[in-house]
C-alpha positions in Angstrom: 23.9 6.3 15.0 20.1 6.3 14.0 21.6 5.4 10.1 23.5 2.5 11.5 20.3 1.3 13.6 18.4 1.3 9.8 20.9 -0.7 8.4 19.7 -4.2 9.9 22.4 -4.3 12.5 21.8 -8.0 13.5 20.1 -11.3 12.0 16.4 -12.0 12.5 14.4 -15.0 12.8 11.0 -15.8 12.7 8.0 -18.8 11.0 6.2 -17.9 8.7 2.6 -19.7 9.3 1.6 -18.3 5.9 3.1 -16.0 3.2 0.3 -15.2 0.4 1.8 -13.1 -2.3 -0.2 -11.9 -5.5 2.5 -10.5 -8.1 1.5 -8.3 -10.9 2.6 -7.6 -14.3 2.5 -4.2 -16.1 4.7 -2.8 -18.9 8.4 -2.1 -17.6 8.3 1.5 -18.3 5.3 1.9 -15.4 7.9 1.0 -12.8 11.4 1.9 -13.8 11.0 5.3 -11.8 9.8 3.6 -8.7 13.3 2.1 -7.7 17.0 4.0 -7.1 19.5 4.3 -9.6 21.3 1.4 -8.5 18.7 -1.2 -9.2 17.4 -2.6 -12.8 14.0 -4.3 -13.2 13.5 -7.9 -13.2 11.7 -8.3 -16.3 10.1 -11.2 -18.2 10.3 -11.4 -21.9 12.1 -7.9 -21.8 8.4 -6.0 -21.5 6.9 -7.4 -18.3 8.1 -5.9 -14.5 6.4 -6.9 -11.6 4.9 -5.5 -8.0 4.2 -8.0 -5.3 2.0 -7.6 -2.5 2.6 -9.8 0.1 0.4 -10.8 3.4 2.9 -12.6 6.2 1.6 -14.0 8.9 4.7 -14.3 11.4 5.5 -16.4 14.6 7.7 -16.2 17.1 10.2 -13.1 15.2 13.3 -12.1 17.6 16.8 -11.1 17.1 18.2 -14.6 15.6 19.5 -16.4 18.5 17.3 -15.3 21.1 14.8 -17.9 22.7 11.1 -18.2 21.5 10.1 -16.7 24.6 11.0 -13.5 23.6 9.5 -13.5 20.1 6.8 -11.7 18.8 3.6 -13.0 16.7 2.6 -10.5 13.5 0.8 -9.7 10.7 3.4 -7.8 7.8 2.2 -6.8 4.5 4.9 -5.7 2.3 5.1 -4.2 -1.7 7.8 -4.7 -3.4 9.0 -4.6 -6.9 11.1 -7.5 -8.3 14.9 -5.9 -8.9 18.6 -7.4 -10.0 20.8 -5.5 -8.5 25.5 -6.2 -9.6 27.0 -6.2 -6.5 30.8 -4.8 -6.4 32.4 -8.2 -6.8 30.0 -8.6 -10.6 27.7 -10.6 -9.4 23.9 -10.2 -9.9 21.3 -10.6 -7.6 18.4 -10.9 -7.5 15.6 -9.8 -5.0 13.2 -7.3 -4.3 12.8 -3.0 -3.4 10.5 -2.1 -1.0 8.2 0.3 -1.3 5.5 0.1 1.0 5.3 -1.9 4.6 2.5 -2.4 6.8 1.8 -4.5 10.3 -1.2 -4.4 12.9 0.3 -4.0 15.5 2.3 -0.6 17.0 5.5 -2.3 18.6 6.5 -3.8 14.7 5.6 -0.3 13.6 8.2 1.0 16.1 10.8 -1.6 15.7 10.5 -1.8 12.2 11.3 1.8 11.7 13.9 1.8 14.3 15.9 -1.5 12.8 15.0 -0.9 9.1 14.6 1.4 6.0 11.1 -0.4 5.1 8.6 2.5 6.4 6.3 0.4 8.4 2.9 2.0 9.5 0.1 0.4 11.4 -2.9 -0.9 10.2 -6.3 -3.0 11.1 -6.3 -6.9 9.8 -9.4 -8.7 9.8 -8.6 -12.5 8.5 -12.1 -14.8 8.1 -12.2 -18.2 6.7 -14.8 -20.8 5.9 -14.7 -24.3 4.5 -14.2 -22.7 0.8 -12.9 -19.4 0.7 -10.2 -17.4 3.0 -10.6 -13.6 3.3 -8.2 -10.8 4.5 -8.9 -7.2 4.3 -8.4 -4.1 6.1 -10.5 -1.1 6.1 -7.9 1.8 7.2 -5.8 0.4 3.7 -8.4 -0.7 1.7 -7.4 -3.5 0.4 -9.2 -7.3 0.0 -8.5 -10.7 -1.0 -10.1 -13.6 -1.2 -8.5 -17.0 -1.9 -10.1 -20.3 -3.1 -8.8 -22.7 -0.6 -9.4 -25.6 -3.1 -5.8 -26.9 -3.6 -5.9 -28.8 -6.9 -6.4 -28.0 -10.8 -5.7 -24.2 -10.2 -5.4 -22.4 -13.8 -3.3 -19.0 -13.7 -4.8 -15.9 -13.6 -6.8 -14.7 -16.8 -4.3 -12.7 -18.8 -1.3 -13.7 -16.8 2.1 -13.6 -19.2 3.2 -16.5 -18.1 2.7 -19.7 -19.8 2.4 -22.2 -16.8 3.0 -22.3 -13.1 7.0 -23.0 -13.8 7.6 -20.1 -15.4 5.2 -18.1 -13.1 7.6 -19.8 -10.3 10.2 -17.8 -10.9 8.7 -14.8 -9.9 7.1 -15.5 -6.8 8.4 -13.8 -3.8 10.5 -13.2 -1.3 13.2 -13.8 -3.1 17.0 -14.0 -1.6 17.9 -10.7 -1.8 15.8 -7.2 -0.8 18.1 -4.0 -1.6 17.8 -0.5 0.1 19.5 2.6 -1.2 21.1 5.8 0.6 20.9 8.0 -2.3 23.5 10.9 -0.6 26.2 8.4 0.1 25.3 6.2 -2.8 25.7 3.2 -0.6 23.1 0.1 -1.1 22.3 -2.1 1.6 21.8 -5.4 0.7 19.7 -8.0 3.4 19.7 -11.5 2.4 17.2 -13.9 3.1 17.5 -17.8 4.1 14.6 -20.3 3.9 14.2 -24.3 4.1 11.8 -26.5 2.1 10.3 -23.3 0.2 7.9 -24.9 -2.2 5.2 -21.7 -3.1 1.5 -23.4 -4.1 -0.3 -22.1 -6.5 -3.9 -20.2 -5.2 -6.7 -19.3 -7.2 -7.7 -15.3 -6.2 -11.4 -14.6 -6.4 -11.5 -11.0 -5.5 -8.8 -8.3 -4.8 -8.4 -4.4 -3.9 -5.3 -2.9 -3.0 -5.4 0.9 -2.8 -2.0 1.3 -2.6 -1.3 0.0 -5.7 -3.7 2.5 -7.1 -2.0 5.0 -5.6 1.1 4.0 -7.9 -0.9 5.4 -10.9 -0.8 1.8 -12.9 -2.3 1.6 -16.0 -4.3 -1.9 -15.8 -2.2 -4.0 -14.1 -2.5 -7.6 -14.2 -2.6 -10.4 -11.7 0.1 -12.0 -12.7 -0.1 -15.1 -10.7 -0.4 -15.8 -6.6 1.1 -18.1 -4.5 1.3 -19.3 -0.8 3.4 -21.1 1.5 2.7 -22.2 5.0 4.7 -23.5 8.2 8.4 -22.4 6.7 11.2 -20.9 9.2 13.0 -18.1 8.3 16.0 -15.7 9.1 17.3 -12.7 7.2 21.3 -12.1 7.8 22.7 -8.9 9.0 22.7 -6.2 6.8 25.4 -5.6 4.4 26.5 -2.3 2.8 28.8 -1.1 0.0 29.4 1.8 -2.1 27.7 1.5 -5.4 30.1 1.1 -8.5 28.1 2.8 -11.6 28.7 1.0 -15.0 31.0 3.5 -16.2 33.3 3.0 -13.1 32.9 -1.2 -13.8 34.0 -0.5 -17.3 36.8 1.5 -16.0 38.3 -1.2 -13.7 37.9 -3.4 -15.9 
């Protein structure tokens, strides 16, 4: 019963006021051994993969369907690594793993856990802005960024792979799909995301820290490129689930 309650039983709504997401590039050998079997890397120019972290602030997230009232306003910070994963019918997709999930407050913690397979903990969120520069930081995770909040002639980071903002574009989270695998029963769950009018900016970072991304023993990884999007509603379907076909069983059937 408690597997079925993981598995994203129902749909879930909520508005994202803000999603900020810093991606970063590192050689694609760094992270093959941080996602299941099932999953290949999304990789640029067959060298890059990339790990996201991203800071949501959430409004009004319920059980999709239920009123506003009974919504709940919160603070998610996700990292993820950018995946394609061929689903059963041949068809690749595209989306992300999750590795790491934080909130700040307890009842996300505990509904998170209960509803998901995204290992939630709780954390403090400090968020401070002034006419120039945005900052968010938490001192039980260590981490810190701080955003220009100028909004024009914005250059990509130094060292980013990426030639321009379009081709930086296509690697800016969430994207549609996020995959989770059950190893034992070699079944991947896949949850698919819906969005309207998603049009990421880009930010200029002046300072980050994430210690979790240190603990990932990353050889200089680089900021890659950041973007944000603000005011945007959002639902993610029920979860679905089927039996992972390896390659030599595809080749088989086919």
């Amino acid at each position: 019963m408690l597997d079925f309650l993981k598995n994203h039983p129902f749909g879930v709504e909520a508005f994202f006021e803000s999603s900020l997401v810093l991606t970063f590039a590192v050689p694609k050998e760094q992270l093959q051994d941080l996602i299941p079997e099932c999953l290949e890397l999304d990789t640029f120019q067959d060298k890059w993969a990339f790990v996201a972290a991203a800071m949501v602030q959430t409004k009004d997230l319920r059980p999709k369907g239920f009123p506003k009232v009974m919504g709940n306003d919160f603070f998610l910070i996700g990292y993820r690594v950018f995946v394609r994963y061929t689903n059963n019918q041949g068809k690749r997709l595209r989306g992300l793993y999750i590795l790491k999930s934080e909130t700040d407050k307890r009842k996300m913690e505990f509904m998170g856990n209960l509803f998901t397979h995204y290992n939630y903990s709780t954390t403090d969120i400090t968020q401070a802005e002034d006419e120039n520069v945005k900052e968010i930081r938490s001192v039980k995770s260590k981490f810190k960024v701080r955003i220009s909040k100028a909004e024009e002639n914005i250059s990509l980071p130094q060292n980013s792979p990426f030639a321009d903002w379009k081709e930086a574009r296509r690697f800016a989270g969430p994207l549609p799909f996020t995959f989770t695998y059950n190893k034992k029963n070699q079944e991947v769950l896949i949850i698919e995301g819906v969005r309207q009018n998603w049009v990421p900016q880009p930010v200029e970072i002046l300072d980050y820290k994430f210690e979790f991304l240190n603990t990932l023993k990353l050889k200089n990884p680089i900021l890659a490129n950041a973007f944000i999007i603000k005011n945007i509603p959002y639902y993610w379907k029920k979860g679905k689930t089927e039996r992972w076909k390896q390659k030599e069983e595809n080749f088989r059937v086919s």
